[in-house]
C-alpha positions, -999 to 999 in steps of 0.1 A, spaced: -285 -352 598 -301 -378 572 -284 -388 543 -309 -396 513 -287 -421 495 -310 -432 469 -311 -399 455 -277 -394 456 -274 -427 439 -297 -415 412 -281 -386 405 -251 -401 398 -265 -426 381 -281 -399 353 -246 -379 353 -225 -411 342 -252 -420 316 -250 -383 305 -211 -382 301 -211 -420 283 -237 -403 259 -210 -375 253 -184 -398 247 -204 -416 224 -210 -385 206 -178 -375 202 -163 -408 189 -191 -408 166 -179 -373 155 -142 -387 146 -151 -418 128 -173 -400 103 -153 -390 69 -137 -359 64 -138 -337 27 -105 -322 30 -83 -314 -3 -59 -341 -18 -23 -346 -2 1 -336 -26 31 -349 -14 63 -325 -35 89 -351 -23 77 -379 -47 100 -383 -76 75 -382 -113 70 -415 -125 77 -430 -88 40 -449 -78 39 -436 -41 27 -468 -19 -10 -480 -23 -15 -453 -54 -27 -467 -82 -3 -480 -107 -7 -471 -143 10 -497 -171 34 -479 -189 27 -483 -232 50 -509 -245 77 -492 -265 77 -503 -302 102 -531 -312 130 -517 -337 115 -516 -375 84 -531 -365 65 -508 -387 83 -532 -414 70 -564 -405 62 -587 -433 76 -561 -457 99 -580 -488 134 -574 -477 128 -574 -440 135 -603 -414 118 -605 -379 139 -621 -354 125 -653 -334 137 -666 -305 169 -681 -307 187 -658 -340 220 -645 -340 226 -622 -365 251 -647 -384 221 -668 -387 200 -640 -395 225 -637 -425 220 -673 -432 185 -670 -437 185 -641 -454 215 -653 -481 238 -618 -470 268 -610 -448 254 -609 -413 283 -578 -413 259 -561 -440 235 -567 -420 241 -550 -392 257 -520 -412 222 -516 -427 205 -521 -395 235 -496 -376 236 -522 -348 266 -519 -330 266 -550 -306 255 -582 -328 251 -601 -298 218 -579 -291 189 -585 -309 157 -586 -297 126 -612 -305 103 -592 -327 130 -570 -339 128 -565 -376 164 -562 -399 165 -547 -431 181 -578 -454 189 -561 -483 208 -533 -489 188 -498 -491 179 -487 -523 179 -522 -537 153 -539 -556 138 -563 -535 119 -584 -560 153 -590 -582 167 -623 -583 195 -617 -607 227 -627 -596 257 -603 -596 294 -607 -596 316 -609 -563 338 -577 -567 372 -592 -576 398 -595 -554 429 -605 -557 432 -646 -546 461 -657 -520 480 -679 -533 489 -706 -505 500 -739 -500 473 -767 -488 481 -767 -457 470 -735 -454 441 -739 -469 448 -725 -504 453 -746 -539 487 -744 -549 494 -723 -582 500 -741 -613 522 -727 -640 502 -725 -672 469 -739 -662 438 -727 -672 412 -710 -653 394 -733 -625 360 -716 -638 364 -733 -673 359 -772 -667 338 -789 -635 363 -799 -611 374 -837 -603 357 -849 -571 380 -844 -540 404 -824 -566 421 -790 -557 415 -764 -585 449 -749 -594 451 -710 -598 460 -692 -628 498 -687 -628 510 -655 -609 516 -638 -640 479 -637 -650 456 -617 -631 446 -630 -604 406 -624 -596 376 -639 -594 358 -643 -622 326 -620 -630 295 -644 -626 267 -621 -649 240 -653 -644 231 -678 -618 232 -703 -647 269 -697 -651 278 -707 -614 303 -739 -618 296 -762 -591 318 -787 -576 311 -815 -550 322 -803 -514 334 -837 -506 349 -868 -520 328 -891 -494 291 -904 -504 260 -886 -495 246 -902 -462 219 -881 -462 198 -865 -490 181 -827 -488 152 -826 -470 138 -792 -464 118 -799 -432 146 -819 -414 184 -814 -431 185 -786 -455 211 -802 -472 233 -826 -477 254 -852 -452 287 -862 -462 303 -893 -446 341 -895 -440 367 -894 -414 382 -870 -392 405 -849 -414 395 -853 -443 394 -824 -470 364 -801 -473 363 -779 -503 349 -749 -514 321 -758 -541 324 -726 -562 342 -694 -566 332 -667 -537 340 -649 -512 341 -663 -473 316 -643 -452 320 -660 -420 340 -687 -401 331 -698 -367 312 -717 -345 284 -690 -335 254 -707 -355 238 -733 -333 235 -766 -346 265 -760 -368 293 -764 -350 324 -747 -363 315 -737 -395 318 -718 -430 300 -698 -457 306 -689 -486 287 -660 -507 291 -666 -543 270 -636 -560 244 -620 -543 217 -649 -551 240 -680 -538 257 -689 -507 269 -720 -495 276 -735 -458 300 -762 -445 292 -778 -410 308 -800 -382 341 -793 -395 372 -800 -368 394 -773 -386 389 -747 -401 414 -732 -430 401 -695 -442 392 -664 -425 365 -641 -430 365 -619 -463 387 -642 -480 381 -647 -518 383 -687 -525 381 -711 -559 362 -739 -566 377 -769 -554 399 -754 -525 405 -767 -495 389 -750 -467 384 -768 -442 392 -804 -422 359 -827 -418 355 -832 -380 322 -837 -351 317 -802 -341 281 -801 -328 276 -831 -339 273 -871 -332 297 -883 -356 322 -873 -380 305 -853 -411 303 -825 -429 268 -807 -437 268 -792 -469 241 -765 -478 234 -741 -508 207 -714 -503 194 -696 -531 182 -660 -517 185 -672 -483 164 -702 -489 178 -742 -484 176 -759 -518 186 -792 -531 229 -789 -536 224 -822 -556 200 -801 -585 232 -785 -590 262 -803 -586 274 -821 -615 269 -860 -620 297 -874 -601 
């Protein structure tokens, strides 16, 4: 019996191409796309971007008050305020502040943020000064930072003090309170320091002036006021105090080494409040400023002659 092996060969030949065709076919057949209905997958948490979803930007959440911005009687924050130097600025208690602002931690404020500066209901465009409310004045030693009472002697408010001079308060029988200040005009000035000036006001570089001495010596209050801070938490400052006078004037003392009052203390011109020292600073000096409504102005426009 004959085998025909080339036609077996063929045949074989046209059943492999036939099944490679298939194959083809059928490969062909799974690459091509399917229409089938979205995956909705019920385990992804809302809000979650599952992995290679697009991701949608979520709207920027409006800074507090910024519907205020540029308003009179609002401050924005820039980068680097605290909210004692937001107080600064703005000539108020940085504690008002944040009362009018209800913000509980001071240490958080946010770039952008925008304070209310004066208190609600206020007129904004007044520049009126008002009294301090009185309070009754400790009467201490020096040391502690208070003039020393003086039987019989007039009221500190009626006569400049002498330069580097403690003002003495009225004797214990009088009353004992600062006086009401109706006008900025009627704010007695003092000189801060008995040292000379080393450096004059300029607005653009020292908002204020420098005062040379030594370590130690006496820095006094340069009105009658109220303390609203003592610290070191305004940078640039170094341990430092101010002084609110009415609600137009306050004044600052920088660099000091000691510090003699605390916070909310009523003071009279010519007190002793503080030592002269370096804090924050390259030498021994004390940094005097007066701000009218928050602004730096020149302390030597209204201190008298010396």
């Amino acid at each position: 019996m004959m085998i025909n092996l080339s036609t077996d060969n063929a045949r074989m030949r046209t059943g492999t191409s036939t099944l490679l065709l298939a194959l083809a076919a059928l490969l062909g057949a799974c690459a091509a796309p399917l229409h089938k209905a979205p995956v909705e997958d019920r385990n992804a948490r809302p809000g979650i971007a599952l992995v290679g979803a697009p991701v949608v930007a979520e709207t920027a959440k409006p800074l507090p008050g910024a519907e205020n911005a540029g308003k009179p009687g609002y401050y924005t924050v820039k980068p680097g305020d605290t909210l004692i130097r937001v107080g600064l600025e703005s000539g108020q208690n940085w504690r008002d502040v944040a009362r009018w602002n209800s913000i509980d931690n001071p240490n958080l404020l946010e770039v952008g943020q925008v304070l209310r500066v004066v208190a609600p209901g206020a007129d904004v465009t007044a520049t009126t000064a008002r009294a301090v409310p009185p309070t009754k004045v400790e009467t201490r030693s020096l040391d502690s930072g208070a003039a020393a009472p003086v039987a019989g002697a007039a009221s500190a408010a009626a006569a400049p003090a002498p330069v580097g001079a403690a003002v003495p308060v009225a004797a214990a029988t009088a009353p004992t309170s600062v006086a009401a200040v109706a006008r900025d005009e009627e704010v007695a000035w003092a000189w801060p320091a008995a040292g000379s000036v080393a450096l004059p006001f300029d607005e653009a570089r020292s908002k204020g002036l420098v005062f040379a001495g030594k370590a130690g010596d006496p820095v006094f209050a340069a009105s009658d006021g109220r303390v609203i801070y003592v610290g070191s938490g305004v940078r640039g400052y170094g341990n430092l105090v101010i002084v609110k006078h009415n609600n137009t004037y306050l004044t600052a003392y920088a660099h000091n080494q000691t510090l003699l009052v605390k916070e909310d203390q009523v003071v009279r011109r010519g007190q002793k409040i503080a030592e002269m020292g370096s804090s924050d600073a390259e030498r021994v000096q004390l940094h005097f400023e007066i701000r009218k409504l928050g602004k730096p102005i020149d302390p030597a426009r209204l201190l008298p002659p010396r």
